[in-house]
DODRENLUM-608238 format. One line per 8 residues: number of its first residue (from 1); for each residue z, y, x of C-alpha. Coordinates in nm, 3 decimals. Layout:
DODRENLUM-608238
NUM> Z Y X | ...
//
This chain:
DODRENLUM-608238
1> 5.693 7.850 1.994 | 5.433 7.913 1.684 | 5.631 8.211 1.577 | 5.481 8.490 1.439 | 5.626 8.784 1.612 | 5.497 8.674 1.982 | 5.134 8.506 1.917 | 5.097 8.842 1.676
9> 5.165 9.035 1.959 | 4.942 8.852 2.207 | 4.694 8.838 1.946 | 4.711 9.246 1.909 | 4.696 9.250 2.272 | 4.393 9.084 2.314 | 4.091 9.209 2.511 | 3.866 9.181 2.212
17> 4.147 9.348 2.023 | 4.189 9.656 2.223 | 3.784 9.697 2.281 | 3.789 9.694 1.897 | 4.040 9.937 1.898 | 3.892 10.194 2.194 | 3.493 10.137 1.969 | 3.729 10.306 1.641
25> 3.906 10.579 1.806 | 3.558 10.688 2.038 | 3.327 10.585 1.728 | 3.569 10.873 1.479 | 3.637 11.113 1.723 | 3.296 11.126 1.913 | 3.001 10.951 1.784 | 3.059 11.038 1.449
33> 3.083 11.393 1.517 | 2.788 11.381 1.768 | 2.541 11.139 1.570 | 2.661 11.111 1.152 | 2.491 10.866 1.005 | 2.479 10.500 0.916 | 2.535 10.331 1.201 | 2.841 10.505 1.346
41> 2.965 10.461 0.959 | 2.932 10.072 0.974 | 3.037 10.079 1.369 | 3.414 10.221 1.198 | 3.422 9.903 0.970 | 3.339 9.651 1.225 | 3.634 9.743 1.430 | 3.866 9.794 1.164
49> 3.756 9.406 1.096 | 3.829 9.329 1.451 | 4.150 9.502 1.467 | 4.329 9.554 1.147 | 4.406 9.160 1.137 | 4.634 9.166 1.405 | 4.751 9.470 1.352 | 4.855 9.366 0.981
57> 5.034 9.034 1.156 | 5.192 9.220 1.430 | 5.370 9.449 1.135 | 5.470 9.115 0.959 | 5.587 8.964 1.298 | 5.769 9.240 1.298 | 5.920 9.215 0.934 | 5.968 8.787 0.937
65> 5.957 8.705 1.324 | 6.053 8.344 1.267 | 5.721 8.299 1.034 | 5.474 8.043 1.154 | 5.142 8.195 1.274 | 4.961 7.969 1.155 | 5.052 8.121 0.841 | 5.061 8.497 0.931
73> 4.712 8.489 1.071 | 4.507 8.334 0.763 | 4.751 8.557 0.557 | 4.675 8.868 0.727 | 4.243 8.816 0.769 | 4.286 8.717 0.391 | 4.443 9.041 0.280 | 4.245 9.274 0.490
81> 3.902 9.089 0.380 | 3.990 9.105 -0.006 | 4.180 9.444 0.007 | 3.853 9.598 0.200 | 3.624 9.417 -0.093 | 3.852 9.547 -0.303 | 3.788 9.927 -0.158 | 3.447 9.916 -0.121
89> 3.337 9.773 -0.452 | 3.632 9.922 -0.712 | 3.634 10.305 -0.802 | 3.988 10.288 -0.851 | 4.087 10.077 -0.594 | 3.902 10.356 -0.347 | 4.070 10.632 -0.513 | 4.407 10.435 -0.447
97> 4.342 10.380 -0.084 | 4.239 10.731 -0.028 | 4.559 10.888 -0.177 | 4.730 10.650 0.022 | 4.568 10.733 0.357 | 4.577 11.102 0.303 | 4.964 11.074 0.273 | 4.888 11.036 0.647
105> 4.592 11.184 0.727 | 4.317 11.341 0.516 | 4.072 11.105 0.385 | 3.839 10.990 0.145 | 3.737 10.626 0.066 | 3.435 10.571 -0.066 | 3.295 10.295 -0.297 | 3.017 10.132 -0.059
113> 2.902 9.803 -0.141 | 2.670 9.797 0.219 | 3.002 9.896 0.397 | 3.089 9.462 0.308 | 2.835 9.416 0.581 | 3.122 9.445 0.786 | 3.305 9.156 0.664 | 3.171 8.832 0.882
121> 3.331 9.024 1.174 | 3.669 8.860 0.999 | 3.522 8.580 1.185 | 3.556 8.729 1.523 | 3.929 8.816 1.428 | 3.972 8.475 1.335 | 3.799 8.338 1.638 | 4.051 8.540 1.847
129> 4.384 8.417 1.657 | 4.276 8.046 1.661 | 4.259 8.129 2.126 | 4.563 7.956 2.247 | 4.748 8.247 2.444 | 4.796 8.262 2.820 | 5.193 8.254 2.870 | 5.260 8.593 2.986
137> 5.552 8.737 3.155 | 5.818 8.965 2.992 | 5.718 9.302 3.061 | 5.380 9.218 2.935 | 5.557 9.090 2.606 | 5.718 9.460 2.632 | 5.452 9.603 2.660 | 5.239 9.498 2.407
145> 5.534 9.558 2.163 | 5.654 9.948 2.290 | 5.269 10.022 2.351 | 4.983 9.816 2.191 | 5.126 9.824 1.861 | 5.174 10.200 1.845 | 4.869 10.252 1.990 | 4.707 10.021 1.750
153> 4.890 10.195 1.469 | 4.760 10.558 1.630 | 4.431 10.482 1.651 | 4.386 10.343 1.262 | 4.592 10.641 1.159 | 4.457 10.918 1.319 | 4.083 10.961 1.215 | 3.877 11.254 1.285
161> 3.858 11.535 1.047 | 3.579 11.509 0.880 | 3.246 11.761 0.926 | 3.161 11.932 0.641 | 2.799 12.074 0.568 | 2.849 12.476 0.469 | 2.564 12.711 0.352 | 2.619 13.066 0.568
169> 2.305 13.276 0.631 | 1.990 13.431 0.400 | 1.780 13.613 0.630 | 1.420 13.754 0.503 | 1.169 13.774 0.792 | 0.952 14.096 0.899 | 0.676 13.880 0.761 | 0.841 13.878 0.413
177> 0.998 13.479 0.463 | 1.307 13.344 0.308 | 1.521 13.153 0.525 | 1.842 12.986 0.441 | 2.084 12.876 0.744 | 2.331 12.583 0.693 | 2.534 12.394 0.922 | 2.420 12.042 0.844
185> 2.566 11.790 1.074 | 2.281 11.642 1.223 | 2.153 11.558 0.927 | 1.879 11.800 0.854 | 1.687 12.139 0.985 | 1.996 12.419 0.982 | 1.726 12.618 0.831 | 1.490 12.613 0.553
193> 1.227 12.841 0.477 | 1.013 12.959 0.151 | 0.712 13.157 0.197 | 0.642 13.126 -0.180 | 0.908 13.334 -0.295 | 1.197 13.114 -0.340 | 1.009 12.856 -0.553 | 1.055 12.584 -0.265
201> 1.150 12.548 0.055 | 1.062 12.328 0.398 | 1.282 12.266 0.660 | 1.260 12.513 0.975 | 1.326 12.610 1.328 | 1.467 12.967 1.188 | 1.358 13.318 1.201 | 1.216 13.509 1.524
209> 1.385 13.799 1.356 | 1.559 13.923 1.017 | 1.767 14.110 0.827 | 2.003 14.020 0.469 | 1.853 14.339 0.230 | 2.073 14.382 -0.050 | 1.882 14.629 -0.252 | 1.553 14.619 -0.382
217> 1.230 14.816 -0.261 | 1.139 14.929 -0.551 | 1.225 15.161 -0.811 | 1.438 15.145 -0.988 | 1.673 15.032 -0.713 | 1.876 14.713 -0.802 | 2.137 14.597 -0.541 | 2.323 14.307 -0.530
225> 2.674 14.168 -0.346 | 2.880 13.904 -0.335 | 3.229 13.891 -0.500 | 3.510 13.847 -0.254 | 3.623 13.510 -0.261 | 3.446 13.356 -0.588 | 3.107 13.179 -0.638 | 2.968 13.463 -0.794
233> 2.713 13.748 -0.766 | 2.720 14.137 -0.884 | 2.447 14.375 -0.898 | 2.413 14.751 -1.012 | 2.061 14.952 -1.078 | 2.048 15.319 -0.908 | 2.411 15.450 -0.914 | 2.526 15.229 -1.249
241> 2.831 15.016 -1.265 | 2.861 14.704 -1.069 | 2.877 14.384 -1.346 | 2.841 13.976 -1.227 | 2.553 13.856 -1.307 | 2.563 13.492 -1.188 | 2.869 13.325 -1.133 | 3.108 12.986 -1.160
249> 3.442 13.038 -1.355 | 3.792 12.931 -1.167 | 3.789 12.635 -1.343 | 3.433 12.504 -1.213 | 3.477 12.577 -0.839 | 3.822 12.335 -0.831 | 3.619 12.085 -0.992 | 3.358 12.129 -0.711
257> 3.605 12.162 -0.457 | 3.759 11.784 -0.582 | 3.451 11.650 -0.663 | 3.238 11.677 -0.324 | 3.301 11.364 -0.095 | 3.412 11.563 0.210 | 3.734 11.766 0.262 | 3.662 12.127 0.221
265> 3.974 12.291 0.327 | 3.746 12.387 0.650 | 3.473 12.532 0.432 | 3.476 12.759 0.167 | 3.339 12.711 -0.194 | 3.272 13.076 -0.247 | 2.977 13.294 -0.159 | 2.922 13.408 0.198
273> 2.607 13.586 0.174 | 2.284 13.755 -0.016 | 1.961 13.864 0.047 | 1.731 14.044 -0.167 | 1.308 13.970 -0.132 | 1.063 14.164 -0.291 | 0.729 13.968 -0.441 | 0.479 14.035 -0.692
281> 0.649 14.090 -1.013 | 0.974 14.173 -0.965 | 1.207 14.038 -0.691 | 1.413 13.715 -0.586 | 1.785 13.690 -0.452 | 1.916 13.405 -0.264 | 2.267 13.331 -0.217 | 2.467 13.113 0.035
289> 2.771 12.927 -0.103 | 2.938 12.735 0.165 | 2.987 12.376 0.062 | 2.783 12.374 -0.246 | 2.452 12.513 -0.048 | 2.236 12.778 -0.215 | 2.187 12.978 -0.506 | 1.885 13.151 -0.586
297> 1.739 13.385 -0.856 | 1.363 13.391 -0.947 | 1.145 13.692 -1.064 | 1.245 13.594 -1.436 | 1.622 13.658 -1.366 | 1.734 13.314 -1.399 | 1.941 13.131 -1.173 | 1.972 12.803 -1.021
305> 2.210 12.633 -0.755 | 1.945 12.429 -0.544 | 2.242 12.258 -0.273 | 2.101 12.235 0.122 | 1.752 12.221 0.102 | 1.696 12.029 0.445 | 1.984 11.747 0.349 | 1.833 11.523 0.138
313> 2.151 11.299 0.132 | 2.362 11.555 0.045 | 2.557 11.582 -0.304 | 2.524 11.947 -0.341 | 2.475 12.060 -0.583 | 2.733 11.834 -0.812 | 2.639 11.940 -1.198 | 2.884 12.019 -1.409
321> 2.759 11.819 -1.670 | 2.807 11.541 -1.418 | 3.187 11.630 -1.315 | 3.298 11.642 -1.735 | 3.156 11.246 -1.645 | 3.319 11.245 -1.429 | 3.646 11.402 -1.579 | 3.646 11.086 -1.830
329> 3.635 10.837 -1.616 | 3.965 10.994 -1.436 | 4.131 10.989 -1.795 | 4.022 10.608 -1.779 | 4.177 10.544 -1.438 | 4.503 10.589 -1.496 | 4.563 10.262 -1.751 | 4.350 10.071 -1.501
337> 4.597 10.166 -1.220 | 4.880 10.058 -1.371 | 4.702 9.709 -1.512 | 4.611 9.661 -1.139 | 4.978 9.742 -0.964 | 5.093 9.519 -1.295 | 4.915 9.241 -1.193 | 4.963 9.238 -0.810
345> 5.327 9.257 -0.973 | 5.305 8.968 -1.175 | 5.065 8.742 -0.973 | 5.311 8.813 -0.682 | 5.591 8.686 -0.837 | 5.410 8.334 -0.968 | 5.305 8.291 -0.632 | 5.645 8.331 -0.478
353> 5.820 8.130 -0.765 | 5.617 7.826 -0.710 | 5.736 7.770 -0.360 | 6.091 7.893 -0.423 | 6.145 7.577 -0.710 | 5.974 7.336 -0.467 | 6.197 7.405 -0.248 | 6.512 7.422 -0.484
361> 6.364 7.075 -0.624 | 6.351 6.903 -0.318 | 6.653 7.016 -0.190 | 6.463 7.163 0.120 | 6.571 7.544 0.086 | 6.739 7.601 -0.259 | 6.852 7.907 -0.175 | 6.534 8.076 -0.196
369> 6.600 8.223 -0.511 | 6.639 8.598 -0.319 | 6.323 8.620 -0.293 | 6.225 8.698 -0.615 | 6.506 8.875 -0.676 | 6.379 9.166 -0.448 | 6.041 9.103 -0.585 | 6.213 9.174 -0.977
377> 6.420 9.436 -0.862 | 6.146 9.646 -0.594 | 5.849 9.577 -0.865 | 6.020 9.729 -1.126 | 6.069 10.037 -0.941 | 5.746 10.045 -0.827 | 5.622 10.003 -1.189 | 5.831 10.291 -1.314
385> 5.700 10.532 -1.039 | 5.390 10.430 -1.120 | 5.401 10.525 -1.482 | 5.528 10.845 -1.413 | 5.330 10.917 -1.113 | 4.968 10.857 -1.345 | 5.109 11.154 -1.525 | 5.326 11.362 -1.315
393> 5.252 11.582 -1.005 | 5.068 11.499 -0.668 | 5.441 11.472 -0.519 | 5.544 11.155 -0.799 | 5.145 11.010 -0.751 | 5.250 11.025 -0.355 | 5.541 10.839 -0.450 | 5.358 10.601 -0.679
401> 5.100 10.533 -0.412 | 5.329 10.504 -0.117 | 5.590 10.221 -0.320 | 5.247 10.031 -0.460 | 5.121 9.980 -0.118 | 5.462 9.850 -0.013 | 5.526 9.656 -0.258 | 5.147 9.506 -0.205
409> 5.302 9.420 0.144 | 5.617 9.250 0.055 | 5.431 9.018 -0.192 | 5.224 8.921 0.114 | 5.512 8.869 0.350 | 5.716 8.694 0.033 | 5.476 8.432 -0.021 | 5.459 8.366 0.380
417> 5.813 8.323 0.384 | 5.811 8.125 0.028 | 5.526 7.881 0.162 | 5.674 7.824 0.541 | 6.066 7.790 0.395 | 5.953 7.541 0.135 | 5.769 7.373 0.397 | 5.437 7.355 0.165
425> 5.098 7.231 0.330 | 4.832 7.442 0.414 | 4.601 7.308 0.156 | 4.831 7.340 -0.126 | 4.928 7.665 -0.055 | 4.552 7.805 -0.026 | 4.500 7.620 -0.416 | 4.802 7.800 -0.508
433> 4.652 8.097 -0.422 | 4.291 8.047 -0.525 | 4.482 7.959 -0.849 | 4.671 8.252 -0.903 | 4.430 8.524 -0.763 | 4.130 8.388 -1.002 | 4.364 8.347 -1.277 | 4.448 8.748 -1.262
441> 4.112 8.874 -1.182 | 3.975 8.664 -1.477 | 4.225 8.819 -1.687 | 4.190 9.186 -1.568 | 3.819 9.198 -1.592 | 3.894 9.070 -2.000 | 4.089 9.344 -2.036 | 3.807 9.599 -1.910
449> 3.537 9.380 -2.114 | 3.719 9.410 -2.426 | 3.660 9.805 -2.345 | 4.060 9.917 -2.414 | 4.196 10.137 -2.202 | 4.557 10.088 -2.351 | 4.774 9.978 -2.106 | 4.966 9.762 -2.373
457> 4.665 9.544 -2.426 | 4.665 9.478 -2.026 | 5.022 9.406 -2.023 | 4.971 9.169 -2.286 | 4.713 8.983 -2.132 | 4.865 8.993 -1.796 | 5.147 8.880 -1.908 | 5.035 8.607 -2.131
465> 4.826 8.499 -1.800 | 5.111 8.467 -1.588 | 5.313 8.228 -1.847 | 4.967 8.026 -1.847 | 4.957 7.960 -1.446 | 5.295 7.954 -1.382 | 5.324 7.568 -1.486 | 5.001 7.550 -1.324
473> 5.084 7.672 -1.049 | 5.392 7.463 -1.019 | 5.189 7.143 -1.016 | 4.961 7.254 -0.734 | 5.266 7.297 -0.503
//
């Protein structure tokens, strides 16, 4: 029988399947942490293009068991492709999916259009489902549903926690060298040294010896420390009063501490350590601060954050001018979150209405009419979490998130249901949705052409787009 739950299942439990699910879990929790880089990046998003397929139909096997597969299987490669598009190629849509994902585990999405490399390997998913499966005996059916699927669901969940690059040591050679030492990941020298007097620096195999002077040489004395627990640096002259001299307010270090890609709950965004270097004219401090690299002050007394020297990929250091950019576009992405869980709303609804009045029309199913009932009465929840979650608390976001993503689900699993109930063909079904999907785009990128960022003037257009295709897309079923 072509039912969804059992060639899900089998599908799921595939070898190609579980190789692409062993290549995720070894590729986050080893390779990544043994060899960062590009390819064990893209190796993640090939398996995840492999494997999230099936998992996605085994979950809606699950939810509608007496769905065709036929139908789950395009469904499901169709959702993952344009949801992972979506991710890859949409600021908001990654900031969305991260939230989401760290409700499980932490994470960060990133916006990565060379991560859509990935995306033929649909093919290899698809190549899979379309394998006629070998009849298999019950406990094997058991198995695949008490173990595969959790371990499936395990392995997507539970990513590695992710390295994160911290500055730690300044050490000044006997021979009068600056070195800074940074944990780097693989990705660089862990030290880098200046022989120039701070002016620049060239990666290194670290000092033969060293200390971290705090005080000057020469008279009069200056000395220098790090406050405890802030980005900041003090220094005193002779016996004088201690007064910062270099610093980042409060304020500054949480927008550092949001703004760098990687989770620094592991490493600190405060200063760690100092060392003081005499040279001609006066002297130069350098100062190690964790996440955001180094600090260092030339012979003139001014100072400037200079990140990890010997990580040329690296972020750090994120200027501040660049995070008050930043800053606006977050005021922007609020209306465009709500236009985009408005239209998944609305285009869900058109594309589940259109099957349930062919069916009431031909008398096939004419009691379909449930389905958008749910639709009405779980989207408008959704919608009102939603608006208060862009402006509430991280606990109301986490709700707005979490009921979004559901109701993303159900829209998918609706129109399965709608289409196999009301007995539509393939082709008609895939215009419908062509149809719809283009329709709402279309109208969603005129909204952010027109450059308004009121969510009325979305809701207008959305809605005046979904009175447009609904006709529409009642003559293409």
């Amino acid at each position: 029988m072509d039912t969804s739950r059992g060639r899900s299942l089998a599908w799921l439990g595939h070898p190609v399947s579980m190789a692409a699910l062993v290549l995720l879990v070894v590729n986050d929790h080893v390779w990544k942490a043994v060899h960062p880089g590009w390819v064990t990046g893209k190796l993640s998003d090939v398996a995840g293009m492999v494997l999230a397929p099936p998992l996605l139909a085994a979950v809606t096997g699950l939810i509608a068991p007496r769905a065709k597969f036929r139908w789950v299987a395009p469904g499901a490669i169709l959702t993952v492709g344009v949801g992972f598009a979506m991710v890859k190629t949409m600021g908001y849509a990654a900031a969305l999916a991260s939230d989401a994902w760290s409700l499980v585990t932490p994470s960060l999405v990133r916006v990565d259009p060379a991560d859509l490399l990935a995306l033929p390997f649909l093919g290899v998913a698809w190549w899979v489902a379309r394998r006629e499966p070998r009849p298999a005996p019950q406990w094997l059916k058991a198995l695949r549903l008490a173990v595969f699927l959790p371990l499936a669901l395990a392995g997507v969940a539970a990513t590695s926690a992710t390295p994160t690059p911290d500055a730690h040591s300044v050490v000044v050679d006997p021979d009068g060298a600056l070195f800074l030492g940074a944990d780097t990941l693989g990705d660089g020298e862990p030290w880098a040294v200046s022989r120039d007097g701070g002016r620049t620096f060239v990666p290194s195999a670290g000092p033969r010896a060293g200390r971290s002077p705090e005080c000057t040489r020469t008279e009069p004395v200056v000395c220098y420390r790090v406050v405890d627990r802030r980005m900041a640096v003090e220094n005193r002259t002779g016996t004088g009063p201690w007064r910062e001299v270099w610093g980042l307010a409060p304020e500054q270090v949480d927008e550092l501490e949001e703004a760098y890609p990687e989770p620094s709950d592991s490493t600190p965004l405060w200063s760690e350590q100092l060392a003081v270097l005499d040279v001609p004219g006066g002297h130069v401090v350098a100062v190690a601060n964790g996440r955001d690299g180094f600090a260092v002050r030339d012979v003139s007394g001014s100072w400037r954050r200079i990140g990890l020297p010997t990580m040329a990929d690296d972020p750090a250091p994120i200027e501040l001018d660049e995070l008050m950019a930043r800053h606006q576009a977050a005021d922007e992405s609020g209306p465009k979150f709500l236009a985009f869980v408005l239209a998944w709303f609305l285009g869900g609804l058109v594309v589940t209405a259109a099957p349930v009045w062919r069916a009431h029309r031909t008398g096939v199913n004419p009691n379909l009419w449930w389905l958008l009932f749910a639709q009405l009465a779980f989207g408008g929840l959704v919608l009102f979490l939603t608006v208060v979650g862009v402006s509430g608390d991280d606990l109301s976001i986490g709700f707005a998130i979490t009921g979004t993503l559901v109701m993303m689900v159900l829209v998918v699993v609706s129109w399965i249901l709608a289409m196999v109930l009301a007995r539509v063909p393939f082709l008609r079904a895939a215009g419908l949705t062509v149809l719809v999907v283009g329709a709402f785009v279309g109208a969603f990128l005129l909204w952010e052409a027109t450059g308004a960022v009121r969510i009325d003037t979305a809701a207008l257009i959305l809605l005046a787009t979904a009175a447009a295709v609904t006709p529409a897309a009642a003559k293409v079923v």
